[in-house]
C-alpha positions as CSV (number, residue, x, y, z in Angstrom):
1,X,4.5,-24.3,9.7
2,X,3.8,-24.6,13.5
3,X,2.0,-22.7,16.0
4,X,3.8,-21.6,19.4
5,X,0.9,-20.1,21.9
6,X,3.7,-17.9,24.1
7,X,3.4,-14.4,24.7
8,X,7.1,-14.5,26.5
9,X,9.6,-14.5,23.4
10,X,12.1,-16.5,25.5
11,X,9.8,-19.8,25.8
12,X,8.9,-19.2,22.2
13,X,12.9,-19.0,21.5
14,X,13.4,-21.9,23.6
15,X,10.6,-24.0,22.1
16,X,12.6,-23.1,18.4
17,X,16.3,-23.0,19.7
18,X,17.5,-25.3,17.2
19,X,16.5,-24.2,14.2
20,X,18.4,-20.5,14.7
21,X,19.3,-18.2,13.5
22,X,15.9,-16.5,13.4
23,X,13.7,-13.5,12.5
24,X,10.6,-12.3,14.9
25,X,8.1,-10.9,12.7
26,X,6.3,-7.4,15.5
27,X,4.1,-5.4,13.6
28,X,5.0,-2.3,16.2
29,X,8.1,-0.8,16.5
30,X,7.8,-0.1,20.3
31,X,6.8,-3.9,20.5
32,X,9.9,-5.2,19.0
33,X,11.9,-2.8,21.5
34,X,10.3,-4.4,24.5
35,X,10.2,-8.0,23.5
36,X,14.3,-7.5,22.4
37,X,14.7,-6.6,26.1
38,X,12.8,-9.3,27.4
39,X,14.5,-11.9,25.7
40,X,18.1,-10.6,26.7
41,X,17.0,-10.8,30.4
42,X,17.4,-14.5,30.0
43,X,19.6,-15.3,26.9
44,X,23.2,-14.7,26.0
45,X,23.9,-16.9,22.9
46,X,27.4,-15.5,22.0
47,X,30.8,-17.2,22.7
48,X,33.2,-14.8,23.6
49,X,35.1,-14.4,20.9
50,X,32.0,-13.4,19.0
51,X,31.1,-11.0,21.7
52,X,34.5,-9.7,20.4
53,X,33.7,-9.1,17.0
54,X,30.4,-7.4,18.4
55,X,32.5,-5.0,20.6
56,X,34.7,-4.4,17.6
57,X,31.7,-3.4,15.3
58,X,30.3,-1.4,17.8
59,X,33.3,1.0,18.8
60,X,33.7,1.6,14.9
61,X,30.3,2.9,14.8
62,X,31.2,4.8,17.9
63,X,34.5,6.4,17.1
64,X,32.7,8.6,13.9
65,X,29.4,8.8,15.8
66,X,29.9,8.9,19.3
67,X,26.4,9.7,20.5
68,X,24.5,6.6,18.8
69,X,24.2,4.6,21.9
70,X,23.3,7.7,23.9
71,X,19.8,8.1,23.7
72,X,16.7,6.7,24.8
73,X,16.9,3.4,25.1
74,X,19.7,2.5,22.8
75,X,21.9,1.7,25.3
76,X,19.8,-1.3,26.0
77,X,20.2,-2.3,22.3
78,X,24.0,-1.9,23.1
79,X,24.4,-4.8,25.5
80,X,21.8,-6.7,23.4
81,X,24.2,-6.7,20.3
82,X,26.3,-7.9,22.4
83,X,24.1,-11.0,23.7
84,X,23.2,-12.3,20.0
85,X,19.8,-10.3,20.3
86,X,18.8,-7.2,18.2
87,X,15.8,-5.2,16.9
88,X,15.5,-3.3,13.7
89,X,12.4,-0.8,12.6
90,X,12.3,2.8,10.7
91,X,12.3,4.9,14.1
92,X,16.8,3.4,14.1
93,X,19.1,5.9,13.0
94,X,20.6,4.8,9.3
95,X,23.9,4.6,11.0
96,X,22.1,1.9,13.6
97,X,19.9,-0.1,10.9
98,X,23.5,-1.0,9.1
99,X,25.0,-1.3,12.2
100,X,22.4,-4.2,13.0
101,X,22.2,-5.1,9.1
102,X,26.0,-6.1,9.0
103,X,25.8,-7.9,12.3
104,X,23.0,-9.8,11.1
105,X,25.0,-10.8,7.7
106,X,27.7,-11.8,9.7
107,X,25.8,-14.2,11.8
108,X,26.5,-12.8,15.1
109,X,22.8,-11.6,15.7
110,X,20.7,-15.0,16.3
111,X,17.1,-13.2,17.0
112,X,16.4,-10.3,15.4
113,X,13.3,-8.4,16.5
114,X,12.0,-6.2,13.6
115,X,8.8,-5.0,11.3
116,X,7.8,-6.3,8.0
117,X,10.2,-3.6,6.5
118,X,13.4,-5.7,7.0
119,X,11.9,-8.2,4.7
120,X,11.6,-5.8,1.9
121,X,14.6,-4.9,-0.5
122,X,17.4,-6.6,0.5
123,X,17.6,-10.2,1.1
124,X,18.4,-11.4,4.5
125,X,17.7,-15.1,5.0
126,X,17.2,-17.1,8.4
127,X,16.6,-20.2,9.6
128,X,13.4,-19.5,11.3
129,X,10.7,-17.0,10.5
130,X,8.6,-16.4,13.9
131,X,5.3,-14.2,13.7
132,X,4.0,-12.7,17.0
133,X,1.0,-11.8,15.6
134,X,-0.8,-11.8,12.7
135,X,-2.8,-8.4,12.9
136,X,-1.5,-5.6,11.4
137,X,-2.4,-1.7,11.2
138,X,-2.8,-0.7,7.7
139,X,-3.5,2.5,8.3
140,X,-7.0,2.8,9.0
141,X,-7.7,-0.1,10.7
142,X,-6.0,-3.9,12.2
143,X,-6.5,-6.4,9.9
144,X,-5.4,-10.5,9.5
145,X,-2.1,-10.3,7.0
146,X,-2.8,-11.0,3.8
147,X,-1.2,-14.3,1.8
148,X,0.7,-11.8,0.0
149,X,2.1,-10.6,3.2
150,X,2.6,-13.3,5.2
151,X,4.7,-15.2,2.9
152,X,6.8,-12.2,1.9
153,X,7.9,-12.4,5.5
154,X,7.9,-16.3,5.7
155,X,10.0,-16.8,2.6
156,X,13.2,-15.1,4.7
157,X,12.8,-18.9,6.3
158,X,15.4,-21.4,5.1
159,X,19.6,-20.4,3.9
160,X,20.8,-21.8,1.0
161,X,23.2,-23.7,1.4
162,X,22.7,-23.5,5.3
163,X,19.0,-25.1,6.2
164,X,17.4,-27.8,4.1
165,X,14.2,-26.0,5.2
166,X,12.8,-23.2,6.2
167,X,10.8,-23.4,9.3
168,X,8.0,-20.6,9.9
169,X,6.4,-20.3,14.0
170,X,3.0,-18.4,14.5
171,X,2.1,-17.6,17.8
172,X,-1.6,-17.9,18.6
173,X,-3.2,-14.4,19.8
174,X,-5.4,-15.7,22.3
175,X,-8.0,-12.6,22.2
176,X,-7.9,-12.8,18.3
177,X,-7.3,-16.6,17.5
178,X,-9.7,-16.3,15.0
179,X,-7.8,-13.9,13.3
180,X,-4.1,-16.1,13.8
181,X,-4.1,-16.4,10.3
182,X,-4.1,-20.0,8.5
183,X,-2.0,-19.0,4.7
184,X,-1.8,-20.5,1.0
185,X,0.3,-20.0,-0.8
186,X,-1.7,-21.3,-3.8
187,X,-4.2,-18.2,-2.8
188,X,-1.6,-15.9,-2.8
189,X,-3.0,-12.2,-4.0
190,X,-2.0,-11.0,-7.6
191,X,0.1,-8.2,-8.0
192,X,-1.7,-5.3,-10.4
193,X,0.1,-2.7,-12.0
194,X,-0.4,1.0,-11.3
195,X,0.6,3.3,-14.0
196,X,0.3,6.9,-11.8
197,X,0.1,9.5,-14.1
198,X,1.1,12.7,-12.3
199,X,1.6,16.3,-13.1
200,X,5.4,15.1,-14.1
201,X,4.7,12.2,-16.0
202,X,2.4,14.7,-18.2
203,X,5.1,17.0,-18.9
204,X,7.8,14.9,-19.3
205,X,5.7,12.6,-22.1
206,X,5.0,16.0,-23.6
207,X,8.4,17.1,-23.6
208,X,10.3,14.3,-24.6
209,X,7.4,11.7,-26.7
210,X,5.8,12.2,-30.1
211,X,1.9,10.9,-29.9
212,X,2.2,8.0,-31.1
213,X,4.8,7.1,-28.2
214,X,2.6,8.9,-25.6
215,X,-0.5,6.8,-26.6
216,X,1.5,3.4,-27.0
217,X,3.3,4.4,-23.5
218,X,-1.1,4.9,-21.8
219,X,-1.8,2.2,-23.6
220,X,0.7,-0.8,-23.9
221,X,1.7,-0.5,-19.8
222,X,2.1,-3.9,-17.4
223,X,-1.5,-2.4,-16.1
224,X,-3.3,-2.7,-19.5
225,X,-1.5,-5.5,-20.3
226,X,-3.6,-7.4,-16.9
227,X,-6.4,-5.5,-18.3
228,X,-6.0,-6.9,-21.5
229,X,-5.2,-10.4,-20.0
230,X,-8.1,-10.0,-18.2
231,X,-10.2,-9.5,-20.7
232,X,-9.1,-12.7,-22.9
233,X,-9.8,-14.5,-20.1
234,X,-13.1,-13.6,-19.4
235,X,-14.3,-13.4,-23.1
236,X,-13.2,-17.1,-22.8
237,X,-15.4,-17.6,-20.1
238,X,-18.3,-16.2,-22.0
239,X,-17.9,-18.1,-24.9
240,X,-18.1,-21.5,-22.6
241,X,-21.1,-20.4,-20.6
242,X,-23.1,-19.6,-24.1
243,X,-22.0,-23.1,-25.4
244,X,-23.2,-24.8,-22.2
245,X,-26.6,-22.4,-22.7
246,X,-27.2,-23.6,-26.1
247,X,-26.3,-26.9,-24.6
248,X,-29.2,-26.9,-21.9
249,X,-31.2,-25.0,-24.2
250,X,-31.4,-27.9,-26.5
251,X,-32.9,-30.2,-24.0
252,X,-36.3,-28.5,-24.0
253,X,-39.1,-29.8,-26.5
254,X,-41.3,-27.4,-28.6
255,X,-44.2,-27.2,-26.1
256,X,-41.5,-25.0,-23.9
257,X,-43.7,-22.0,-22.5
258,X,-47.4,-23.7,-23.2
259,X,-49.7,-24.6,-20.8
260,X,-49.3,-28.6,-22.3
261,X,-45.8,-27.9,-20.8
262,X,-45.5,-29.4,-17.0
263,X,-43.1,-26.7,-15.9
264,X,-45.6,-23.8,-17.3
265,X,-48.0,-25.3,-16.0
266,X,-47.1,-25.4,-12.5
267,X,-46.2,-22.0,-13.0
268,X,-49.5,-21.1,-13.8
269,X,-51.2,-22.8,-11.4
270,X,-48.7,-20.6,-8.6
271,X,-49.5,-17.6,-10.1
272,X,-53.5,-18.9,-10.3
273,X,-53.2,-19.2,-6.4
274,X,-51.3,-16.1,-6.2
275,X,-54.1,-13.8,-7.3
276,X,-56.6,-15.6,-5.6
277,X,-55.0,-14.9,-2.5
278,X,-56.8,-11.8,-0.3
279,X,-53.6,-9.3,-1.0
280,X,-54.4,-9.4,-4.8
281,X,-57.8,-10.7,-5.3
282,X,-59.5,-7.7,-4.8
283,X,-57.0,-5.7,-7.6
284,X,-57.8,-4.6,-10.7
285,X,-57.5,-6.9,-13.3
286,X,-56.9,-10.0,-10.9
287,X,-60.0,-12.0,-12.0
288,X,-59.9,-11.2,-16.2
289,X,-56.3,-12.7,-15.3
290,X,-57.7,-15.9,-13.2
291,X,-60.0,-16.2,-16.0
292,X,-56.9,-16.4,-18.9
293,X,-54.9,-19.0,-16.4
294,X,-58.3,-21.5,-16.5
295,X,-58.8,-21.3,-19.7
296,X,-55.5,-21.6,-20.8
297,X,-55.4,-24.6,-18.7
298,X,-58.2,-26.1,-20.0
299,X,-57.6,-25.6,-23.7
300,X,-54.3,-27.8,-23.3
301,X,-54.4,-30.9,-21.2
302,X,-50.7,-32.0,-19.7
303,X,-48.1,-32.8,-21.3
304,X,-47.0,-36.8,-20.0
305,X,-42.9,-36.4,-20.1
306,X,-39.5,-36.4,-17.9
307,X,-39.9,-32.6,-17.0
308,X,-37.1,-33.8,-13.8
309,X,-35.0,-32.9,-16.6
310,X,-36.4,-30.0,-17.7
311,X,-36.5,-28.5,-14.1
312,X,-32.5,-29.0,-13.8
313,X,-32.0,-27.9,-17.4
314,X,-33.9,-24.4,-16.2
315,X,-32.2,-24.0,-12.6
316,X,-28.8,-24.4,-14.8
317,X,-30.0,-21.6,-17.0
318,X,-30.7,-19.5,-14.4
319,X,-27.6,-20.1,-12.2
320,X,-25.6,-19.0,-15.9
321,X,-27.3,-16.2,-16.5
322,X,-26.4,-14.9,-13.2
323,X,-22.7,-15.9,-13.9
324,X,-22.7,-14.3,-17.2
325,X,-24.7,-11.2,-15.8
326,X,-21.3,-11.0,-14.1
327,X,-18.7,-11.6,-16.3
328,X,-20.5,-8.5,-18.4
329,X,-20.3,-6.5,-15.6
330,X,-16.6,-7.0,-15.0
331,X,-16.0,-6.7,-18.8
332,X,-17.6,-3.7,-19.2
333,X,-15.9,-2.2,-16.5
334,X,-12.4,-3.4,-18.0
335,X,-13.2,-2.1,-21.4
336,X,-13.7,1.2,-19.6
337,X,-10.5,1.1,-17.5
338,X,-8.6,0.3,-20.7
339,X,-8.6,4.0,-21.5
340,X,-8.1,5.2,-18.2
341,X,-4.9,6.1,-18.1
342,X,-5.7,8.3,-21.1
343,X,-8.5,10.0,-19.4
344,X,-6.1,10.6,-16.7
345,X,-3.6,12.1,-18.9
346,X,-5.4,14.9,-20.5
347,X,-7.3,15.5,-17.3
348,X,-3.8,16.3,-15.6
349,X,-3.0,18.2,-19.0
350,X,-6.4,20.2,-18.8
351,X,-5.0,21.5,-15.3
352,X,-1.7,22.2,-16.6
353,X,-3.0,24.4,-18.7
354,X,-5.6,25.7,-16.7
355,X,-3.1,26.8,-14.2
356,X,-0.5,28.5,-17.3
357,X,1.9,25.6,-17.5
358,X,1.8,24.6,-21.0
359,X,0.1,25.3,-23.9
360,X,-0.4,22.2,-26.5
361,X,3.5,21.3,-26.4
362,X,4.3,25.1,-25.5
363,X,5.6,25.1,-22.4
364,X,6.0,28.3,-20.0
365,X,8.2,29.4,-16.9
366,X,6.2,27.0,-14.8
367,X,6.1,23.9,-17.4
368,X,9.3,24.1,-17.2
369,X,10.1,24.8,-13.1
370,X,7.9,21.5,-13.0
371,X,9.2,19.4,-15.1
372,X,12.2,19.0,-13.1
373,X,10.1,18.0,-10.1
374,X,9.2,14.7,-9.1
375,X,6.9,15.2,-6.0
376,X,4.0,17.3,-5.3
377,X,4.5,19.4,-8.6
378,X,2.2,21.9,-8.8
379,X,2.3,22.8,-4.9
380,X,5.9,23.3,-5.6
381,X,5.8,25.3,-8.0
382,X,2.8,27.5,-6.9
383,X,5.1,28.0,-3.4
384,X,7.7,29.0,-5.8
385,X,6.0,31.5,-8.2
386,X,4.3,33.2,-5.2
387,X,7.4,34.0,-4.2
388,X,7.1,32.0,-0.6
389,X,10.6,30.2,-1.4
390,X,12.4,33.7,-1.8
391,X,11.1,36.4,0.6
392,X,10.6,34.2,3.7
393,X,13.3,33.5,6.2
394,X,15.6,30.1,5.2
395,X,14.2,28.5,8.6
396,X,10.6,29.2,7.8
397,X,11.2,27.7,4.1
398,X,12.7,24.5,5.3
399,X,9.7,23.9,7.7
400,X,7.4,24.6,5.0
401,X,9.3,22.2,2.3
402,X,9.5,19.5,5.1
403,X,5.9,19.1,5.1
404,X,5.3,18.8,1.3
405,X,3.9,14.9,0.5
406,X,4.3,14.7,4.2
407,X,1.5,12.3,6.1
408,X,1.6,12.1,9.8
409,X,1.3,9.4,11.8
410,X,-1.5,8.6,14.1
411,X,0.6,8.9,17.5
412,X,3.2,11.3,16.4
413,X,3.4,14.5,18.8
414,X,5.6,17.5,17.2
415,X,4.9,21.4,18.4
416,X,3.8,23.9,16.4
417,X,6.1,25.3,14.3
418,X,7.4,29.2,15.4
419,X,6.0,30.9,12.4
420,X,3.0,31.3,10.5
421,X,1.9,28.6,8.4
422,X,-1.4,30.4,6.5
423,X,0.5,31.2,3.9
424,X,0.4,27.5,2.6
425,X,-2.6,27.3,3.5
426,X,-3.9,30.1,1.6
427,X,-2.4,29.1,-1.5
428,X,-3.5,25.3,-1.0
429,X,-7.5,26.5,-0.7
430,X,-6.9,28.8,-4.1
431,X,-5.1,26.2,-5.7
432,X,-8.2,23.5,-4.1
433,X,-10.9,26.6,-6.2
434,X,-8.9,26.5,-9.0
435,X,-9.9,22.6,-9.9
436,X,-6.1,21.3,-8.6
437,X,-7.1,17.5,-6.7
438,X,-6.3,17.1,-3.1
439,X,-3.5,14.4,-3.8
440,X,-1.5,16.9,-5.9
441,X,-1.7,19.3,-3.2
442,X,-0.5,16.9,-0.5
443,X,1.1,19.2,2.9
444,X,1.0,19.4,6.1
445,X,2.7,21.6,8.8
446,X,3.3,18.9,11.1
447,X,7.2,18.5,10.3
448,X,7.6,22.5,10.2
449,X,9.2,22.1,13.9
450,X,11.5,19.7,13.2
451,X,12.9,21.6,10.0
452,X,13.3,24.8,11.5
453,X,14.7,23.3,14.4
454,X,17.8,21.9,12.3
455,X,18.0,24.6,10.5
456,X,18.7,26.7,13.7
457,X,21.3,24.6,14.4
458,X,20.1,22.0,16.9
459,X,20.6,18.6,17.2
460,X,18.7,14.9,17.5
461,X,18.9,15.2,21.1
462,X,16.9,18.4,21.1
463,X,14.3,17.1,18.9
464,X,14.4,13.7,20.6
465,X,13.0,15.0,23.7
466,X,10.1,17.5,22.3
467,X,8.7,15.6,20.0
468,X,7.5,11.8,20.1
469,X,9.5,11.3,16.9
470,X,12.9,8.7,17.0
471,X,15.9,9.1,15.1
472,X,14.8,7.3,11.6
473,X,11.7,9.4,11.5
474,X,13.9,12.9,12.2
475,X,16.9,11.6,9.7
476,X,14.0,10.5,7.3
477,X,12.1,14.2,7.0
478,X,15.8,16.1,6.8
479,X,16.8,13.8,3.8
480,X,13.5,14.0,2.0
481,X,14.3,17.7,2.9
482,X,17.5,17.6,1.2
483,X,15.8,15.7,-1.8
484,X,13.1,18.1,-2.6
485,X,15.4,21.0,-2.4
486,X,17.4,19.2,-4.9
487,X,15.0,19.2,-7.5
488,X,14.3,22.7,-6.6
489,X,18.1,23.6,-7.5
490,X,17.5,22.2,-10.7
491,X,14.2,23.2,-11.6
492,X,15.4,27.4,-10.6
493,X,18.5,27.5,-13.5
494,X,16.7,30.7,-14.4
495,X,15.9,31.9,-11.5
496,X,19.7,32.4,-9.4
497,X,18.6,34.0,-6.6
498,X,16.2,31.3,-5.5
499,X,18.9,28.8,-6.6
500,X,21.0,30.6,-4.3
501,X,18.7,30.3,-1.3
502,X,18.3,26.7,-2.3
503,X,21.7,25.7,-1.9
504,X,22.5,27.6,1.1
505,X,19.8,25.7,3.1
506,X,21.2,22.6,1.2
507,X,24.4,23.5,3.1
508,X,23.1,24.4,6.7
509,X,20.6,21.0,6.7
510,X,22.9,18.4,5.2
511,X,24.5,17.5,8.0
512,X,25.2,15.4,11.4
513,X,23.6,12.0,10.9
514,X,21.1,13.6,8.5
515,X,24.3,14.2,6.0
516,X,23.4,12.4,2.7
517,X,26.4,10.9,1.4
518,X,26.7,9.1,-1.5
């Protein structure tokens, strides 16, 4: 691992040039735009007839989507391609991301700009790793990357059957250098397991699992299994500390706790002092207790022995019982997470029922709408049976779908859409009364515009310049869109009027480069 202080990617790419091609780690998608262009001011590391091949890729693109180099600054990542140099981030179209993807496998990109999302899923190896930072926004606030992280990314360092080694560049942040980052990877972070149990996973196990299966499936998880793991090894650690207790235990004589006893004594004498001191000696019962001390004292002269030994036996005592104070603490609260996800199960199934779902293993008209979803559940549903779905306009559906299990960002600018969300809203705070969590209830009308919008007919372009969203993020709503609606389709087989609805707004949305296609 070495450190390169450059803000300018090109003397960082210049300091690393022979161990290309490589990947620059930018935890910002705007940053890896700007830093792509920077570098192709100055470098062009293509021969021409790989600038061929790059020209050839690129007109395929363009010939079935003529318009992907035509907006914002695309047209600079255009001429990059064709220069060696790309960048890659969520806010690409998915017709760009492969573009870039297949350029990469076929080694005619040789610095690729992009987030720590390209070194998720799919494998794609490089020479180099470079990091231009290591501070990253989590989502509520910048923070150093964790081992975990960093080495996820790192790892993409070193081909087989390329590069004997990887080699991984940090560059120094010079207002945070405290905060560069120094990594082991013997201190990598565990992984947990995280068994969600959701309004879906209650009425499928009820639908499909006897009881004994639904307890084994609660119980016998990768999560309990930690738990369980856990628990070994801390009973473990137990057991040593109470051997090495006895053990130190052992080294004390009989006259432990008398006054004969050097270490009591000493004791004694403090506390003597203590209450002869003006804050106590003046309080009730501070003399009778003087009194006891002296005549304790007196009654039993000093023991003669090497209390040296005593003393550390104690102060090893003490620092044990803290540490098995601990340990307790963390077993008890393992003992009591080992039936968590039981708790959690007939919680969820106490709301279901609550709300007319099921019944036991009955299940009604919305058990059964629900059972076929797999996100946000029982908003779905609730929009469903209130009839929202079927008497509004198609337009002013889709924009209220878009937003269901939808976040927004913390720069993200979209308009208000042009209707009336209270509806939703109306229903969320009843639902909210009725004992229905937050996180099952997760909306928000941010992406309404951006539905309707499509719906209506218009395009990227239009959307592109009204809102501060990019192509990915556009493409990304429509398709979990087309998803949800999906699930809709299957969960209304009873219901064919609202299937009908379904599938015609299926049919207006999946299109353009929003089309799903399988």
């Amino acid at each position: 691992m070495e450190h390169v202080a450059a803000e300018n990617p090109s003397i960082a790419i210049e300091a690393v040039q022979d161990h290309l091609p490589a990947l620059y780690f930018v935890f910002g998608r705007a940053r890896t735009e700007e830093l792509a262009a920077e570098l192709g001011r100055e470098w062009d590391f293509l021969f021409p007839d790989e600038k061929e091949q790059v020209q050839k890729a690129i007109l395929e693109a363009e010939k079935e989507h003529p318009d992907i180099f035509q907006r914002g600054h695309r047209r600079v990542l255009r001429k990059l391609l064709q220069q060696g140099i790309g960048y890659h981030h969520a806010g690409l179209s998915p017709v760009l991301k492969n573009l870039v993807e297949r350029l990469y496998e076929n080694r005619l990109l040789w610095v690729l700009f992009c987030t720590e999302t390209f070194a998720a899923g799919v494998n794609f190896p490089a020479a180099s790793t470079l990091f231009h930072s290591c501070r990253k926004w989590d989502g509520k606030e910048f923070r150093t990357l964790m081992n975990r992280e960093f080495f996820q990314m790192a790892g993409r360092a070193g081909r087989r059957g390329f590069d004997r080694v990887g080699h991984v560049y940090i560059r120094i942040d010079d207002k945070f250098p405290e905060q560069t980052g120094f990594f082991n990877e013997a201190e990598v972070e565990s992984v947990y397991g995280r068994l969600t149990v959701s309004p879906n996973t209650v009425l499928s196990l009820l639908k499909w699992k006897t009881d004994e299966e639904i307890d084994r499936f609660l119980t016998q998880n990768f999560s309990a299994y930690q738990e369980r793991q856990a628990q070994r090894e801390i009973t473990a650690l137990l057991e040593d500390i109470n051997r090495r207790y006895q053990q130190f235990q052992s080294i004390f004589c009989e006259l432990k706790g008398e006054a004969a006893c050097p270490l009591h004594r000493r004791k004694l004498i403090r506390e003597q002092k203590r209450l002869r001191t003006a804050k106590y000696k003046n309080r009730p019962g501070s003399r009778e207790k003087i009194q006891e001390i002296k005549q304790m004292l007196a009654s039993q002269p000093a023991h003669r022995c090497l209390h040296e030994v005593c003393a550390d036996a104690r102060d090893s005592l003490e620092a044990l019982g803290y540490q098995r104070a601990g340990l307790l603490g963390q077993l008890n609260a393992i003992r009591q997470q080992s039936q968590k996800y039981v708790h959690e199960f007939h919680y969820v199934k106490s709301i279901l029922e609550n709300l007319g779902y099921i019944k036991g293993r009955e299940f009604f008209a919305r058990g059964n709408f629900a059972l076929e979803l797999h996100v946000q559940e029982i908003l779905v549903t609730e929009l469903a049976f209130a009839g929202l779905l079927e008497d509004l306009p198609l337009e002013q559906v889709a924009g209220i779908l878009a937003g269901v299990d939808y976040i927004p960002g913390r720069r993200e600018y979209v308009p208000a859409p042009p209707y009336d969300p209270s509806p939703v809203y109306e229903l969320r705070e009843e639902l909210l009364a009725a004992g229905v969590p937050p996180h099952f209830l997760v909306w928000s009308g941010t992406p309404g515009f951006v539905a309707h919008t499509w719906y209506t007919g218009q395009g990227l372009d239009y959307l592109l310049e009204n809102t501060s969203l990019q192509e990915g993020d556009i493409v990304s709503i429509i398709r979990r869109l087309i998803d949800l609606l999906r699930q809709i389709d299957d969960a209304s087989h009873s219901n064919p009027h609202l299937r009908e609805r379904v599938r015609e707004m299926r049919r207006v949305i999946d299109r353009d480069e929003a089309a799903v296609v399988f």
